[in-house]
N, C-alpha and C positions, 0 to 999 in steps of 0.2 A: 906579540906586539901590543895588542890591546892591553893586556896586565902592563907593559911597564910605562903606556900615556899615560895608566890613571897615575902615576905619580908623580909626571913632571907638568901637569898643568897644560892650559890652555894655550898659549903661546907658542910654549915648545912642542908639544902636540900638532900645532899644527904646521910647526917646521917640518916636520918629520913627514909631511904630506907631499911629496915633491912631484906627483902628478904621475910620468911616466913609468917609473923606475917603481911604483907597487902595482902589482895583481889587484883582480876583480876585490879580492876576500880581504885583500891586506887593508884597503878603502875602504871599504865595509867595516872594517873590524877600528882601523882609526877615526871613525867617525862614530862609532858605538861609545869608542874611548874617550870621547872629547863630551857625550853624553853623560858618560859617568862621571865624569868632574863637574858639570851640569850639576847633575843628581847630588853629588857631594854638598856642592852650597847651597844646595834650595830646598826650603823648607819641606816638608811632607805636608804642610796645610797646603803651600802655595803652589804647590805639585797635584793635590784634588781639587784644587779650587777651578785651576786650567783643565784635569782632566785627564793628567797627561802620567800617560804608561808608556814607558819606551821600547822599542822593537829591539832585540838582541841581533846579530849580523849573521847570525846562524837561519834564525826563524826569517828574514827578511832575505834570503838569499833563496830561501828554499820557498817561498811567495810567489816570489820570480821565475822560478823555474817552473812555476804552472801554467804561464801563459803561453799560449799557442802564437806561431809562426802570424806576422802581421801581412795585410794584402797590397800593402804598397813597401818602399827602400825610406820614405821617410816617415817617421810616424808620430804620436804626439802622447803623451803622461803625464795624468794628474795625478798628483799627490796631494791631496785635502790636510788638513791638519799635518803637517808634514815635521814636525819636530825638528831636528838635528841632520835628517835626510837619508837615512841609512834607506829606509825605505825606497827611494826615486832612486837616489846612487845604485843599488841590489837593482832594479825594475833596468837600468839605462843598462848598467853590465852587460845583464842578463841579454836584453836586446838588440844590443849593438856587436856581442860577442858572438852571437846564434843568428841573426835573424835577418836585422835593417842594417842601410848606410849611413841613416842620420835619424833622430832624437829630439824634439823640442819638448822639456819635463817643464811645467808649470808646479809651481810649491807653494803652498800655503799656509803662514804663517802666522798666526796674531802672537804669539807672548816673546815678547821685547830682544830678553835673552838667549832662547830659544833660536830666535830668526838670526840673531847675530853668527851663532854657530851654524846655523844653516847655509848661511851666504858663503862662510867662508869653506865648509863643505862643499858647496857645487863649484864654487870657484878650483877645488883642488881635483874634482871630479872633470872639468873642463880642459885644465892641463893635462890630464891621459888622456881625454881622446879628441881633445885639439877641436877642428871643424865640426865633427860629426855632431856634437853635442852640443843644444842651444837650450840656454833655462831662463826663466821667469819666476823670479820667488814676489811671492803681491805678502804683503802684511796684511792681513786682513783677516776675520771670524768668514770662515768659508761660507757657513748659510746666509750671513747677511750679502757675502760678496756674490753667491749665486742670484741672491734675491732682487738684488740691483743692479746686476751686470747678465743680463740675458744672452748676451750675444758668446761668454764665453762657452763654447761645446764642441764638438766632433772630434774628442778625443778617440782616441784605440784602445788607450787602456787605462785604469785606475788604483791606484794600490795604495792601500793606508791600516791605519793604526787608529781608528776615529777614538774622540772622547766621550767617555762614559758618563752621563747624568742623568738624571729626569729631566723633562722638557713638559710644562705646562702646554694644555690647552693655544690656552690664550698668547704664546709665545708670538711675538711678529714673525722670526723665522721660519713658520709655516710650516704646514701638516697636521696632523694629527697623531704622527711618530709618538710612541711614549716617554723614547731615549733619544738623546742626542744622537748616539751611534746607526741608531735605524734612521735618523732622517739624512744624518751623512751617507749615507748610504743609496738612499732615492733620489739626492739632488745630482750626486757624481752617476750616478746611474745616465739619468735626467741628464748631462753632459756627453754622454758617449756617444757616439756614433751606431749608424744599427750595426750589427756584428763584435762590437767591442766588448772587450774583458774588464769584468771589476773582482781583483782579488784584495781580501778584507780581512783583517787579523780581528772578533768582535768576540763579545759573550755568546752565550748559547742559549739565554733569555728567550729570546726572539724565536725561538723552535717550537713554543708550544705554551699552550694556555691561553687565555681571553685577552690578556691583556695588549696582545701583539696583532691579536686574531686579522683585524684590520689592515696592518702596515703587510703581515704574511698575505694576505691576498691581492693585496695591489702588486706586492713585489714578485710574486711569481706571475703578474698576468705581463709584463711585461720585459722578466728575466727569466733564465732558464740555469735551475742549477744542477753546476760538471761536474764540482771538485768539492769533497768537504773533509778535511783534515781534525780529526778530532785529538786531541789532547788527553790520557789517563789521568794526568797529576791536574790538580788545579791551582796548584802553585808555582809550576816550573815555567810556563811560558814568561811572567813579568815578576820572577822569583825576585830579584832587584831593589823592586818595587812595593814589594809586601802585600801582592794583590793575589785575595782568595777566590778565584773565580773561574766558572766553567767557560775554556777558551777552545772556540775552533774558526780554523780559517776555510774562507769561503771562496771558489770561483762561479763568480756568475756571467753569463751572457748574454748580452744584449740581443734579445729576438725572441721572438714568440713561436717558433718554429719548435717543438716538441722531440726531447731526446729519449729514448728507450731505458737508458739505466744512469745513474751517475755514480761517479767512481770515488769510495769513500777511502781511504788511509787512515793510520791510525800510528802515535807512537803515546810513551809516556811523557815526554816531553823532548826538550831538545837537543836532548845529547844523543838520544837514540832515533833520530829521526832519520839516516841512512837505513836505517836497518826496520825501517817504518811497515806495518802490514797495509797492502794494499787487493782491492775488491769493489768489482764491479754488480751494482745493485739495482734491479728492474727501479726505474722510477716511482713506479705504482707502491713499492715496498716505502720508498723514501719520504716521499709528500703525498699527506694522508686527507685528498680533500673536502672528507664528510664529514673531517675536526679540526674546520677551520685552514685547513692548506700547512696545520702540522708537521714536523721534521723530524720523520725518526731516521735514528744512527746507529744501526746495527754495524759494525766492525768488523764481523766476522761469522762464520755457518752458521755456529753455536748461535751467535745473536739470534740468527734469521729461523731458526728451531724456536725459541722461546717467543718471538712473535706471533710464531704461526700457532701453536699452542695456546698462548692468552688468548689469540685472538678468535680461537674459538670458542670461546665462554660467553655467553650472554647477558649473565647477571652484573649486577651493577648495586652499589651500595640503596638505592633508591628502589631496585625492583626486591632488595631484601627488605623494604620499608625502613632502611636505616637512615642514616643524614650525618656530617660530620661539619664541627663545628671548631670555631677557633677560642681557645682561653679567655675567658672575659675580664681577667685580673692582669689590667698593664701598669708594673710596678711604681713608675714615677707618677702615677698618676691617681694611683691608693697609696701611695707612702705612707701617709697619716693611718692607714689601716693595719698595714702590717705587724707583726710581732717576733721579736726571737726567740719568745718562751710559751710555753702553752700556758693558758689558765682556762677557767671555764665560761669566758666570753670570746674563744677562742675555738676555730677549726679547722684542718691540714691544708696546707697549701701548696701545691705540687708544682712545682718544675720541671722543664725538659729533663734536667739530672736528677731526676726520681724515676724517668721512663729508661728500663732496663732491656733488652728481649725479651719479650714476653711478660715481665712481671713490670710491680711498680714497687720501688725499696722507698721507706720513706719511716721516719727521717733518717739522713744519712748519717754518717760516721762524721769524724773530725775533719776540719780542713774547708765543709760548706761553710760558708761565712751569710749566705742571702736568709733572710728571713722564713722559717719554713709553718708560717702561723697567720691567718687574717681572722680579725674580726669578725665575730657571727653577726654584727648589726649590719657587713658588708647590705646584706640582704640577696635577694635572690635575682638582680639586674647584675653583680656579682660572682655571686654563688651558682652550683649547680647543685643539685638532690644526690645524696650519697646513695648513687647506683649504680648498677654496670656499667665498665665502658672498654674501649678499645682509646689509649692513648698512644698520641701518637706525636715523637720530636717533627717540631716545622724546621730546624735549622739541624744537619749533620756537623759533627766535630771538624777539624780543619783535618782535611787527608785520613778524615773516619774512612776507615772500609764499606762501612755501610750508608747508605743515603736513606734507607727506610729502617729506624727504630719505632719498633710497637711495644707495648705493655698490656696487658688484659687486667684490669681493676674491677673486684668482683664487690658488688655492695656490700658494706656494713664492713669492709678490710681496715677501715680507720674509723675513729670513734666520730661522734656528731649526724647530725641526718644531713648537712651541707658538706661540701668540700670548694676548695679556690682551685683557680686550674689558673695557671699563668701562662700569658701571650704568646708565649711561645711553644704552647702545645695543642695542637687539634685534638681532639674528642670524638668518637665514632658511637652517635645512640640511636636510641629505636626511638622515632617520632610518635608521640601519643602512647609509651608505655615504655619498656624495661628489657635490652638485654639480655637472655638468659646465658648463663655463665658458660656453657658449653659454647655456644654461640661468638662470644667475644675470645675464648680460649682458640678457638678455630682460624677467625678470623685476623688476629695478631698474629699465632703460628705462620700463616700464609705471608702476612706482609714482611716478616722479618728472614723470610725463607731465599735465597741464592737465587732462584726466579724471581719472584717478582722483583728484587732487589735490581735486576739483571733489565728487567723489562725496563725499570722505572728510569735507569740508565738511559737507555736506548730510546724512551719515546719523552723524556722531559729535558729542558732545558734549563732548570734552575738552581740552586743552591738550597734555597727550600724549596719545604713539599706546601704545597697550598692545598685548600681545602680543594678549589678545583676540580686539582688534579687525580684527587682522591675518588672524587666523585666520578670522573669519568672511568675512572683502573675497572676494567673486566673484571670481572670474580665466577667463580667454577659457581657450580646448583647448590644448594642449602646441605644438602647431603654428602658430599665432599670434604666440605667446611665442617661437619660433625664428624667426620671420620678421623682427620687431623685431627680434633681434638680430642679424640679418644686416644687416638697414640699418644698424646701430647702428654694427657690423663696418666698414662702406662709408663713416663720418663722417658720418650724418644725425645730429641731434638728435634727445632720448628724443622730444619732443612730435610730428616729422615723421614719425620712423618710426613711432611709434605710430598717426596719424592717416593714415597712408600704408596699412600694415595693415589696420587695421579697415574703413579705406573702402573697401578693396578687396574684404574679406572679405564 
């Protein structure tokens, strides 16, 4: 049904909505469809500019079916940022079909065209299930409308799709939230009643690293998380949409009341989400609160093997005396410096696409088109000393296999006593001296190995690797790290020698 709305338009589309006469799914799926005509006319600026990723009726149905049984016949749902409404329509189903006698869904709308389709949405939602079902769509930017209207709350449940942005400081819509999506998140919180459900389709930012550290501890002191549905692919959930990003959905509950384990799932995306793996995880394994109240997402045994494993290593890049650091050559910003050709006031300048496993290839073949040459007048605010290093890509390829590429750069491998390292590569050196090349050969081996790759899955939530995160990764004794490299030395691969090492260890 949904393939043939997208091709007769808005109107007729919503003829075809006749209220009774469609199932839960068929509503769902015809109001996906009225999205994607939506989608058709509207720009891709004016589509980031709002924020707005829209929920498939597959992923929004299976949202719904996370929330537990409510404690009264009538019950109340917000939907924040509510788009086109597949979202509230999938939540009302769901609840009205399993659960309650009656439904009052609040929607929240601001972009113009958007709410148009929304209205006419709940309206054709309202014709199947007649009385039961009583909506309120408000036009309005949710945080400002929370900000101003205190009195709306004692919701039961919450369910959204929020928009992705940066969110300044000094924002009036308040908090401290880094992203728009985490403060949508603490204000519908902030609305529920004590015991209520907020299940949240968001990135997986928010799991780890400093930048969240904040918002992760307020929100666990006052929520308690059930359900967290991880995604393999990072482009399947809002494939549509052209969005590259680590997506998992979330059930949290309103209460401070402390759960034993929470129950993580798992598909590649959402065609195989019947057939989705599911397992129940000590909480203590989940949110890690000596790093910041941390989320790791172990999937499965294997996962929870490789944690326990890292997590016996003591060492750390800092107790090796090492430090990693980020490229100090951001291109639009040395333009005037760069070069396409070498001469002799000229020296290499490295890119993420020069960091290969394990080694650094440089200069590439045909086809690199970016500059592979900076100025030696850069100087050394610039430049760095042509020494050892452990390189390392901050950004993985789109649906790379791997999330951690390293290279081991052994000094004096390219000519000049400086080299450029570009923004988008971290750098692994020894503070107050040098590397020595076994040292780096070791240490790449490890990170580009099926463990760590495996861990870094499980306990990060980003798209890049930050220096961070780098900093906090466990690492095995100094002697481990020489042993890999001696295989390494001998032609094994990172993964044999590593797996060769440790099992021996």
């Amino acid at each position: 049904m949904a393939k043939s709305m997208k091709k007769i338009g808005l109107a007729a589309a919503m003829r075809g909505i006749s209220g009774d006469e469609l199932h839960a799914r068929e509503m769902a799926e015809a109001v996906a469809a009225l999205c994607a005509g939506y989608r058709e006319r509207t720009s891709d600026a004016h589509k980031k500019s709002w924020g707005q990723f829209f929920t498939g009726p597959q992923i929004a149905a299976f949202m719904a079916s996370l929330f537990e049984a409510p404690r009264s016949e009538a019950v109340r749902i917000l939907d924040p940022g509510a788009g086109t409404g597949v979202l509230g329509i999938c939540a009302t189903n769901e609840i009205l079909g399993r659960f309650a006698a009656r439904v009052h869904l609040t929607a929240v709308e601001k972009e113009p065209g958007v709410a148009k389709i929304l209205r006419k949405s709940l309206a054709a939602a309202q014709r199947r299930w007649g009385e039961r079902l009583q909506y309120n769509v408000v036009e309005d930017d949710f945080l400002d409308l929370a900000r101003r209207e205190r009195q709306i709350a004692n919701f039961d449940y919450a369910i959204g799709n929020p928009p992705y942005f940066k969110m300044s400081p000094s924002d009036a819509r308040g908090g401290d939230a880094p992203n728009a999506y985490a403060r949508f998140i603490e204000v519908a919180l902030g609305m529920l009643a004590d015991g209520g459900q907020l299940c949240f389709i968001i990135p997986r930012s928010f799991s780890s690293g400093c930048y969240f550290k904040n918002f992760r501890r307020r929100l666990h002191s006052v929520a308690r998380l059930d359900h967290v549905h991880v995604f393999g692919s990072r482009t399947d959930a809002f494939r549509q949409d052209g969005v590259l990003q680590e997506n998992i959905i979330v059930l949290y509950k309103k209460t401070q009341a402390p759960n034993a384990s929470v129950v993580i799932s798992s598909s590649q995306g959402e065609s195989d989400l019947a057939e989705r793996g599911i397992h129940s995880v000590p909480r203590t394994r989940v949110i890690a609160e000596a790093r910041g109240s941390s989320v790791f997402l172990p999937t499965n045994v294997r996962d929870l093997g490789v944690m326990d494993l890292v997590a016996g290593w003591t060492g750390t890049l800092a107790s090796m005396g090492l430090d990693v650091s980020t490229g100090p050559v951001v291109p639009f910003r040395s333009e005037r410096l760069l070069r396409q050709k070498s001469s002799t006031a000229t020296v290499p300048l490295l890119w993420l696409q020069h960091v290969r496993p394990g080694l650094v290839t440089w200069p590439l073949d045909g086809g690199f088109r970016k500059p592979e040459h900076i100025k030696r007048s850069a100087g050394t605010k610039l430049l760095v000393p042509n020494r050892t290093y452990v390189l390392i890509r901050r950004f993985s390829a789109k649906e790379d296999p791997r999330r951690l590429v390293a290279g081991a750069y052994l000094a004096g491998s390219l000519p000049g006593a400086l080299l450029g390292l570009e923004n988008h590569v971290n750098f692994v050196h020894r503070l107050g001296g040098e590397m020595s090349p076994r040292e780096a050969m070791g240490l790449a081996a490890l990170l580009n190995s099926e463990l760590i790759d495996a861990y870094f899955r499980i306990s990060s939530g980003n798209t890049q690797v930050s220096a961070t995160e780098l900093r906090a990764l466990p690492l095995p004794p100094a002697a481990l790290l020489d042993a890999i490299a001696a295989r390494v030395s001998e032609g094994q691969s990172a993964g044999a020698a590593v797996n060769g090492v440790l099992g021996e260890a």
